[in-house]
MOPAC internal coordinates of N, CA, C and O (Angstrom, degrees):
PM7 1SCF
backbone

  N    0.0000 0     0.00 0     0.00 0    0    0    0
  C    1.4429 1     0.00 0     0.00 0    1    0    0
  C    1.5294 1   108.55 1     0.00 0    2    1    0
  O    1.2310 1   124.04 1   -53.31 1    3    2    1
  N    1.4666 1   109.86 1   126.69 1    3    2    1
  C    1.0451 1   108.49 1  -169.32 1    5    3    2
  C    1.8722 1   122.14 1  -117.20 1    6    5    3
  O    1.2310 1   104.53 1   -34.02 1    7    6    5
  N    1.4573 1   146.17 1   145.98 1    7    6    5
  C    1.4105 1   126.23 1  -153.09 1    9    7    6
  C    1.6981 1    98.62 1  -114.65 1   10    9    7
  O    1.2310 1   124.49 1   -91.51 1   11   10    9
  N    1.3718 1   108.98 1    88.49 1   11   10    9
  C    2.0441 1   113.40 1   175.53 1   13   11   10
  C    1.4743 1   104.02 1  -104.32 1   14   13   11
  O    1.2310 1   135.53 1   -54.40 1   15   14   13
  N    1.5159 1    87.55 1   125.60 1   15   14   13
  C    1.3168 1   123.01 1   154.64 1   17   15   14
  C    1.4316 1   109.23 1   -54.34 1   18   17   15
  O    1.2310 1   115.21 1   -44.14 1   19   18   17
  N    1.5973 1   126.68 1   135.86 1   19   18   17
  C    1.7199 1   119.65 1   145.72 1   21   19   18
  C    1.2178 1   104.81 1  -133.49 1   22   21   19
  O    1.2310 1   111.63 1   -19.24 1   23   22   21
  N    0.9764 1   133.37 1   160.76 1   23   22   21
  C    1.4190 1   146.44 1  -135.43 1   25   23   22
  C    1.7982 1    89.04 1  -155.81 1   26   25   23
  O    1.2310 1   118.83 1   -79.45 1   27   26   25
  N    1.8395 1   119.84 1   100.55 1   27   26   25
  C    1.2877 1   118.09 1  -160.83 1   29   27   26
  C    1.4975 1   126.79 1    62.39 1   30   29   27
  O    1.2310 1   121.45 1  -117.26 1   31   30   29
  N    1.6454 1   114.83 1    62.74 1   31   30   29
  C    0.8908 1   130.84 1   179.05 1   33   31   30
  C    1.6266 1   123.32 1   -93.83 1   34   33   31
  O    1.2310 1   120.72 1  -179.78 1   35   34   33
  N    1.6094 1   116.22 1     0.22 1   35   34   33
  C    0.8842 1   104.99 1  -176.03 1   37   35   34
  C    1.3404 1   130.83 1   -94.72 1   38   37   35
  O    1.2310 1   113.78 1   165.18 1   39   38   37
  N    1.2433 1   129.36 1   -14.82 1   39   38   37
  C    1.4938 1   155.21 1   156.68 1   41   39   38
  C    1.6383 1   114.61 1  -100.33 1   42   41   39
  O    1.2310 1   134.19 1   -32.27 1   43   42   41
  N    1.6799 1    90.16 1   147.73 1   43   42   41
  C    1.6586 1    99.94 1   137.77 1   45   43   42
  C    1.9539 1    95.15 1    78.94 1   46   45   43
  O    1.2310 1   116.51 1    46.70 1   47   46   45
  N    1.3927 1   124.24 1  -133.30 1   47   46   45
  C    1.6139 1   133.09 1   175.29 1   49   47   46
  C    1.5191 1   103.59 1   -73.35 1   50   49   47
  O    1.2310 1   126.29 1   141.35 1   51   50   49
  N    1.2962 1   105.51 1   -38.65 1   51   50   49
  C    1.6883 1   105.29 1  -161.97 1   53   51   50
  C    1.7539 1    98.50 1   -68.97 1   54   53   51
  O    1.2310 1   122.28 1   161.80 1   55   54   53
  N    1.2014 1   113.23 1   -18.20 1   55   54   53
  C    1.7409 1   110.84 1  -166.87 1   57   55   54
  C    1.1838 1   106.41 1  -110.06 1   58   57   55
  O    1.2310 1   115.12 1   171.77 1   59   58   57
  N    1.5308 1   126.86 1    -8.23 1   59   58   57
  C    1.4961 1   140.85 1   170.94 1   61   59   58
  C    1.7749 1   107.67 1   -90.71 1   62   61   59
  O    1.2310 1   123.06 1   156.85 1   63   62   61
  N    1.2595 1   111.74 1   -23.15 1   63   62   61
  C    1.7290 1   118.54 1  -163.28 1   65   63   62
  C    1.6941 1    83.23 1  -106.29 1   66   65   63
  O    1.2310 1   105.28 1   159.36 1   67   66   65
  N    1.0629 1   144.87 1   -20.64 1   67   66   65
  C    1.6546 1   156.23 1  -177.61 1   69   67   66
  C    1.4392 1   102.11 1   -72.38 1   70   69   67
  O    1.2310 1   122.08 1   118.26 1   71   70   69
  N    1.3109 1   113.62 1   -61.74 1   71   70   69
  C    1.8137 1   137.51 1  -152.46 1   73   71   70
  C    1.9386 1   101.74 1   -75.91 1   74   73   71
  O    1.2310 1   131.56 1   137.86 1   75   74   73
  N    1.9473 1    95.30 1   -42.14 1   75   74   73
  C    1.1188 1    85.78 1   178.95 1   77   75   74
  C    1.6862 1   121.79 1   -98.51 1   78   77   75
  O    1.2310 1   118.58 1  -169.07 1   79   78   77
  N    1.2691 1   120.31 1    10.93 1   79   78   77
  C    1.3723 1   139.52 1  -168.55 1   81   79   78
  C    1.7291 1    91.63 1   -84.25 1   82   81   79
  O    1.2310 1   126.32 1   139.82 1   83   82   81
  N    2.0284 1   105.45 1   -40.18 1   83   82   81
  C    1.8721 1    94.53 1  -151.51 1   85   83   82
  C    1.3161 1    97.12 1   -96.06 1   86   85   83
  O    1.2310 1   124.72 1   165.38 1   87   86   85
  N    1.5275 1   108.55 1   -14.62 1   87   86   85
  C    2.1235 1   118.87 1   170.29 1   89   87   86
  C    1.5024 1    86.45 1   -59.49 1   90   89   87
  O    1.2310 1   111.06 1   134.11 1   91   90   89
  N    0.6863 1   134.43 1   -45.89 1   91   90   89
  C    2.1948 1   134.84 1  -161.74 1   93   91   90
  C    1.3936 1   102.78 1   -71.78 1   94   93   91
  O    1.2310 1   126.35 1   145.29 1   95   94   93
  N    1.5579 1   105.39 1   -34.71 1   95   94   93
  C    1.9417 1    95.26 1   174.52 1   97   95   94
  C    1.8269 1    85.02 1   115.53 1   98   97   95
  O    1.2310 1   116.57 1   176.37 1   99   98   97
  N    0.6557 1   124.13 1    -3.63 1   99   98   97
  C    2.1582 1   119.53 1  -177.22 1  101   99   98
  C    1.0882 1   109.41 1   -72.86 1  102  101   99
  O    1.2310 1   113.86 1   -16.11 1  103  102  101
  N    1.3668 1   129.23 1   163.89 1  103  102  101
  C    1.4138 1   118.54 1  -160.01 1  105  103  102
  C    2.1243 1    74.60 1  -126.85 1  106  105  103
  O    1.2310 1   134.61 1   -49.53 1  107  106  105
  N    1.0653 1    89.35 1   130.47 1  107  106  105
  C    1.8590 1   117.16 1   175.49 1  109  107  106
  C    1.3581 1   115.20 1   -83.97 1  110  109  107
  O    1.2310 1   118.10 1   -82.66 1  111  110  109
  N    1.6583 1   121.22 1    97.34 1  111  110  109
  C    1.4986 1    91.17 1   142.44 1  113  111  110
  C    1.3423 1   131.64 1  -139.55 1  114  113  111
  O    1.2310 1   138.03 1   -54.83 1  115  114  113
  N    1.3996 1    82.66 1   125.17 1  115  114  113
  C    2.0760 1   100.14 1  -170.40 1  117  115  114
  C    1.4835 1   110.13 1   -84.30 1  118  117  115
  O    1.2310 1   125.49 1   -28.16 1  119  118  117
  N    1.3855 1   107.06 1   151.84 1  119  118  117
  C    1.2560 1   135.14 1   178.63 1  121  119  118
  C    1.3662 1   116.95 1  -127.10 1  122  121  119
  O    1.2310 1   120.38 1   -74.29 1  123  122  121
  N    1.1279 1   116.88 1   105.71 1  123  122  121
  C    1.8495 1   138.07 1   168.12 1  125  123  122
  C    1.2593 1   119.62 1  -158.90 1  126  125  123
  O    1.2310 1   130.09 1   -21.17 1  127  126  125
  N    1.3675 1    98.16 1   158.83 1  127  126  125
  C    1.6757 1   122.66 1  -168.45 1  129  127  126
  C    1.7374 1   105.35 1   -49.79 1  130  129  127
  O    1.2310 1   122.95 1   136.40 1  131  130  129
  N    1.4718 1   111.96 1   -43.60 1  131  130  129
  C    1.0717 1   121.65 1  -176.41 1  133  131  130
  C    1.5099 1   126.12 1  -134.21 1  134  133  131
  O    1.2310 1   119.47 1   -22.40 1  135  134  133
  N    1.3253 1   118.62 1   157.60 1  135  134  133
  C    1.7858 1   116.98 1   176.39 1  137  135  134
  C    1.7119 1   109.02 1    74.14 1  138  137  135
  O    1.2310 1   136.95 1     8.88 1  139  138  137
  N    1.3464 1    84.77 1  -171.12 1  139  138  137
  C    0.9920 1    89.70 1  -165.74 1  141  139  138
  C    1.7946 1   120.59 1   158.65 1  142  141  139
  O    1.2310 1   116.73 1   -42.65 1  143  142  141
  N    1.5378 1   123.81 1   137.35 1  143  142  141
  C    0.9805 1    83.58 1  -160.01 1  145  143  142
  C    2.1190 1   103.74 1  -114.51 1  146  145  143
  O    1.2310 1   125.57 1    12.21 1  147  146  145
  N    1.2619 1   106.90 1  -167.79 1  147  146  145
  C    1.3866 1   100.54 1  -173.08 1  149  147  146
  C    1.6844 1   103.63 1  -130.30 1  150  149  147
  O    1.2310 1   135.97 1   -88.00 1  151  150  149
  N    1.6372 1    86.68 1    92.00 1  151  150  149
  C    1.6637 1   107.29 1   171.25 1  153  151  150
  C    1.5040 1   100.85 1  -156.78 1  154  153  151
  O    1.2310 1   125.97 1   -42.96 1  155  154  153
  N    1.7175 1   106.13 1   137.04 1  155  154  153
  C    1.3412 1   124.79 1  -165.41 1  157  155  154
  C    1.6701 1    93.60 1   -67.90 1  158  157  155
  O    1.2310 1   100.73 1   172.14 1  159  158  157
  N    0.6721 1   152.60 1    -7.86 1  159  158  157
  C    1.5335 1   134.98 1   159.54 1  161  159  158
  C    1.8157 1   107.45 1   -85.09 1  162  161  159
  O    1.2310 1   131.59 1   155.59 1  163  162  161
  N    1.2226 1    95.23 1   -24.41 1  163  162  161
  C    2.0997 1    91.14 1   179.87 1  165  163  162
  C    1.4058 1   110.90 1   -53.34 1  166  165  163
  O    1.2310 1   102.03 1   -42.12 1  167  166  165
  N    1.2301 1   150.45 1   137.88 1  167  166  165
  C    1.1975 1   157.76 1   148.48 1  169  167  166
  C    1.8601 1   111.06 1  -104.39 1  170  169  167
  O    1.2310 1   121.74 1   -78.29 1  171  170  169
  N    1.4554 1   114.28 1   101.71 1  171  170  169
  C    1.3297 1   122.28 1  -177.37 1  173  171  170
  C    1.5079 1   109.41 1   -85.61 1  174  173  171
  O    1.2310 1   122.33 1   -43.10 1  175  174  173
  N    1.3832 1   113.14 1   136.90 1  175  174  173
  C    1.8131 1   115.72 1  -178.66 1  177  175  174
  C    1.2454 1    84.16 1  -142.31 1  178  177  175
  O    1.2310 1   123.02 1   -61.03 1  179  178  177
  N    1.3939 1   111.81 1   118.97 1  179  178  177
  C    1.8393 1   134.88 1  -149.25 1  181  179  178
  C    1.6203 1    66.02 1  -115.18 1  182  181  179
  O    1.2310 1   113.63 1   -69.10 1  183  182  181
  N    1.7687 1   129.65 1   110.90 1  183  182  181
  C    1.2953 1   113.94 1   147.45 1  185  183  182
  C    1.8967 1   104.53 1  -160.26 1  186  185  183
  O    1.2310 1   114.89 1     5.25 1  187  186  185
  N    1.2403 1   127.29 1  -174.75 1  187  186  185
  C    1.2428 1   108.00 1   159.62 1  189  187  186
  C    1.3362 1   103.74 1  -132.37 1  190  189  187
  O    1.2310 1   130.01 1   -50.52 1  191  190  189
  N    1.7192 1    98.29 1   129.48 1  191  190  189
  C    1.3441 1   118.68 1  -163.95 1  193  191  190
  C    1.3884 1   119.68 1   -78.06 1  194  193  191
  O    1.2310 1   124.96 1   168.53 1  195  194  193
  N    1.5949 1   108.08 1   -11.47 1  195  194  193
  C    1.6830 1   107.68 1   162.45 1  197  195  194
  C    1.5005 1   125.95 1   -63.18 1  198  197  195
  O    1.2310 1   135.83 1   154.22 1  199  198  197
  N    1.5444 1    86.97 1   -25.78 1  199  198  197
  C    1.7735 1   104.00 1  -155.02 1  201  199  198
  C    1.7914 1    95.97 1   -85.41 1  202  201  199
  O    1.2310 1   123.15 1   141.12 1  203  202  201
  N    1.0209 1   111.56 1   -38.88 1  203  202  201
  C    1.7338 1   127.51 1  -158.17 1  205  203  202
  C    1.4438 1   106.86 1  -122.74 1  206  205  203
  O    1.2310 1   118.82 1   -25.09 1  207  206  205
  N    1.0148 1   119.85 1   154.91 1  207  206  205
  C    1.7070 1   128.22 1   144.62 1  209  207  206
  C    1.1216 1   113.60 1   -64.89 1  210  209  207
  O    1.2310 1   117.82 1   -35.89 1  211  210  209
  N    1.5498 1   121.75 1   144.11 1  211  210  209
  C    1.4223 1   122.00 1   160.03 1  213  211  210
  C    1.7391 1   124.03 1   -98.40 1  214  213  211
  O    1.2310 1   131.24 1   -30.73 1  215  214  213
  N    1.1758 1    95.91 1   149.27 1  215  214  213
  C    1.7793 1    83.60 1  -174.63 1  217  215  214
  C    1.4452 1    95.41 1  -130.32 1  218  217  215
  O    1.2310 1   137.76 1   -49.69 1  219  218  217
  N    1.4567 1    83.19 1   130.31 1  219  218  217
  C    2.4753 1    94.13 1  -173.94 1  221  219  218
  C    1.5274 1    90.16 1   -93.40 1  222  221  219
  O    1.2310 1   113.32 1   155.38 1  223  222  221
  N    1.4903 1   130.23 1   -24.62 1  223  222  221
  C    1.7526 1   117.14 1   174.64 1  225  223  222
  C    1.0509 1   114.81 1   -15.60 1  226  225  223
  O    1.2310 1   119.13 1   129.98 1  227  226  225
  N    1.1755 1   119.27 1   -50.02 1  227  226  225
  C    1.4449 1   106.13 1  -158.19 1  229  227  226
  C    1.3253 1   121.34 1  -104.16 1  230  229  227
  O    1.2310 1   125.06 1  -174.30 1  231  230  229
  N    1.2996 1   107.89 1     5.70 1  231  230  229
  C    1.2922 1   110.61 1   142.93 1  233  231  230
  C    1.1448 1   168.36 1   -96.87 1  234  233  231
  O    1.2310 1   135.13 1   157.48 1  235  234  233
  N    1.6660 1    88.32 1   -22.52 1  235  234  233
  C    1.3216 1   121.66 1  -161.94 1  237  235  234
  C    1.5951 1   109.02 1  -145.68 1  238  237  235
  O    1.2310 1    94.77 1   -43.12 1  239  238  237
  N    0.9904 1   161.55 1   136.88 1  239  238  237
  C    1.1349 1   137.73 1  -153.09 1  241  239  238
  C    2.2762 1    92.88 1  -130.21 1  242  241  239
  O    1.2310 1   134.13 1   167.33 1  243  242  241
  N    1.2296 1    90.28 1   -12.67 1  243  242  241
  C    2.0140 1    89.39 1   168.95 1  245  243  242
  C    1.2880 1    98.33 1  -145.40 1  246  245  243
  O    1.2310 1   124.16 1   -42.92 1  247  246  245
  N    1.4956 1   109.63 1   137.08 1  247  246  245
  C    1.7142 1   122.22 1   169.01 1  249  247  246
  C    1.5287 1   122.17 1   -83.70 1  250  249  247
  O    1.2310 1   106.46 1   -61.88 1  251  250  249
  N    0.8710 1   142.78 1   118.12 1  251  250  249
  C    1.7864 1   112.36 1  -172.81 1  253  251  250
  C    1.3419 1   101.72 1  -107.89 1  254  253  251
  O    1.2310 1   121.02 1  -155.20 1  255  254  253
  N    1.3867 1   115.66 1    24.80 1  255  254  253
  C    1.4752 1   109.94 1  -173.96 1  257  255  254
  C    1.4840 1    98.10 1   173.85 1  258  257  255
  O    1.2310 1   115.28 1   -50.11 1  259  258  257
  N    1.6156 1   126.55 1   129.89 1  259  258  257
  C    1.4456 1   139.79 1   132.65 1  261  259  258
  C    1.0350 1   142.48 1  -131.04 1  262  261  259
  O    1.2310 1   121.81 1   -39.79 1  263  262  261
  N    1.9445 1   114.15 1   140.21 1  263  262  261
  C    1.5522 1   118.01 1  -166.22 1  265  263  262
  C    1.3127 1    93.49 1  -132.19 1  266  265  263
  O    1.2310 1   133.35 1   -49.34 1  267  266  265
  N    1.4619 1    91.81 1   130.66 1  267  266  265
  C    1.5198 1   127.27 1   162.19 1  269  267  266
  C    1.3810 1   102.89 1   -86.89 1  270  269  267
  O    1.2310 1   124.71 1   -51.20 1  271  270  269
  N    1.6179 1   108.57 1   128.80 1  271  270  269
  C    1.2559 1   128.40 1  -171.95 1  273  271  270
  C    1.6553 1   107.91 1  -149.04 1  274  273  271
  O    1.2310 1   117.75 1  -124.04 1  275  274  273
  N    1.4932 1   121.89 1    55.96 1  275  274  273
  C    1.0324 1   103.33 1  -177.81 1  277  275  274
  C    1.3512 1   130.76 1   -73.43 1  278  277  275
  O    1.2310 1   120.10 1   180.00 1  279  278  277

């Protein structure tokens, strides 16, 4: 089990590369303006990542993987 970051997870690749990451058992955590999805491995960070930094601390304390998908 592995802990990926995506960066625009709610549409489009970022919500197809999400869907099939949490079917695999990986624990998700996406970052977008909006949505989001509802599975106990999803971790939602409602922010916009152009505007701000994101910080996975507090969730996750190692990434083993991030995709930018804007």
């Amino acid at each position: 089990m592995k802990h990926i970051g995506i960066i625009g997870d709610s549409r489009g690749i970022g919500k197809a590369l999400r869907d099939m990451l949490l079917a695999e058992g990986h624990h998700v955590y996406g970052v977008s303006r909006s949505g989001g999805s509802v599975h106990p491995n999803h971790h939602h960070i409602a922010t916009d990542a152009v505007a701000s930094a994101v910080d996975f601390s507090e969730y996750t304390e190692v990434l083993d993987g991030l995709v930018y998908c804007p």
